[in-house]
N, C-alpha and C positions, 0 to 999 in steps of 0.2 A: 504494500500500500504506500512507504513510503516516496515508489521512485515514482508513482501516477500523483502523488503530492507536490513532487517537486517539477514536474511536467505542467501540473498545475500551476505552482507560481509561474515559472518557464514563460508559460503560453499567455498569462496575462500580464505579463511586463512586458513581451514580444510586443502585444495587442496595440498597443500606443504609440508602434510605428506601423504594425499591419495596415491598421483600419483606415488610414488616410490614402496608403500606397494603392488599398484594396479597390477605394471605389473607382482610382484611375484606372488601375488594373484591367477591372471588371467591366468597365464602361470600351476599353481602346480593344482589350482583345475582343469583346461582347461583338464589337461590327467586323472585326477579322472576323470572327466567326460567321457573322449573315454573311459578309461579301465572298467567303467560301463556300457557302450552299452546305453549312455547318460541316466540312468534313476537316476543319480545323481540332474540332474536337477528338477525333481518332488519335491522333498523337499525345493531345493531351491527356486520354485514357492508357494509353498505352505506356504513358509515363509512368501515370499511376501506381499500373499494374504491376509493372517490371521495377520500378525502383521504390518504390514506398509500399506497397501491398503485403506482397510477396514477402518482404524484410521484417515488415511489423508483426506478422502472424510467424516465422520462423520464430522470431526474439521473445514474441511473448510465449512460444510454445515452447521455448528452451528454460526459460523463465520461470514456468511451470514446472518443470523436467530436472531442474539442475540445480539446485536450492543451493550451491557452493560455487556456482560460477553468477549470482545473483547479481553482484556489482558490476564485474566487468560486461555483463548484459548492459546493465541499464548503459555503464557510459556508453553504450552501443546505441542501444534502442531509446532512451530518453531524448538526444540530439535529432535521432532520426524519423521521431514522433512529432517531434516540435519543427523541422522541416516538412514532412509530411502535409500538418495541421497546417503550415502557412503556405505552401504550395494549393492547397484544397481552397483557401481563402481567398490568393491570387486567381485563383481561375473562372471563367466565369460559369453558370452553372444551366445558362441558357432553359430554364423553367423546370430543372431538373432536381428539386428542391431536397427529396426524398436522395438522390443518388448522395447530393452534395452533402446530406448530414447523415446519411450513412458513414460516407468517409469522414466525416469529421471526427462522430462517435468512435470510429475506430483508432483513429488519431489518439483521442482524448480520455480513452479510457486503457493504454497502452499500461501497465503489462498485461494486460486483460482483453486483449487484442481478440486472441484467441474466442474467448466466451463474448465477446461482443458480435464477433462474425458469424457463430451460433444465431446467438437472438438475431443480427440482421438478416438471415439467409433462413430461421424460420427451424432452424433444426436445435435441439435440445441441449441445456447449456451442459457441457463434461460434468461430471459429477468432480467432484473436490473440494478442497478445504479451502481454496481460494473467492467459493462463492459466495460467501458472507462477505466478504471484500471487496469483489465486484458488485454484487447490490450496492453496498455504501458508496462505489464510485458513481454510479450511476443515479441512485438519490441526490448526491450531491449536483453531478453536472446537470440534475434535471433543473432542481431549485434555484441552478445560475442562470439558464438558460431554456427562457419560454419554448423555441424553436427547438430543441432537443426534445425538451418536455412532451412535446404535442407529437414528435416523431416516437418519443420510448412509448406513449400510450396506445398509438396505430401497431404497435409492434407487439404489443400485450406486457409490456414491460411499466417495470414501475408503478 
């Protein structure tokens, strides 16, 4: 729990250069996107998938798995969550609101990566000792954020 804590501070001291960069962001690449007939977006999935996805759900499944390689995980997957999160933020999400706070969620509830891609994808969270853990992450990110909120309860969560 401690290292989804400190992702947590991480992501909200980030936040205060994100959010200004973001609406330019989202607004210049938004018309790259219409004036590609949105096939600007396949890359930026593809990013995703291959660089941030894939990595998040390894680290948190190691995470799980390795209870003595804990630390050198996080300085892994802590940086690479909080890249991920602001990469997701950057990008624009062209009506696609559900895709976009999926990946957030997974972003944001990082080492619990794993058990988050469960509930997103609808299949049953691993049984473990980590689940009391992950509910308290997800309480929490709901209480911060409306838009999580109203996405964990579409999900049967929370």
């Amino acid at each position: 729990m401690w290292a989804n804590r400190v992702l947590d501070a991480l992501i909200t001291v980030l936040a205060w250069v994100v959010l200004p960069v973001q609406l330019v962001t989202t607004f210049l690449l938004g018309l790259l996107v219409q004036l590609t007939f949105g096939l600007l977006l396949i890359p930026f999935s593809l990013v995703w998938m291959v660089l941030f996805l894939g990595p998040l759900l390894g680290l948190s499944w190691l995470w799980g798995k390795a209870t003595l390689l804990r630390v050198p995980v996080a300085g892994l997957g802590i940086p690479l969550a909080l890249l991920a999160n602001t990469y997701t933020c950057l990008i624009p999400s062209m009506g696609e609101m559900e895709s976009r706070l999926s990946k957030i969620l997974l972003c944001q509830t990082w080492p619990f990566t794993v058990q988050s891609w469960a509930l997103v994808t609808g299949r049953t969270t691993p049984d473990s000792e980590a689940v009391a853990e992950f509910n308290a992450v997800l309480v929490r990110l709901a209480r911060k954020d409306l838009a999580i909120r109203h996405y964990l309860l579409s999900l049967g969560g929370v």
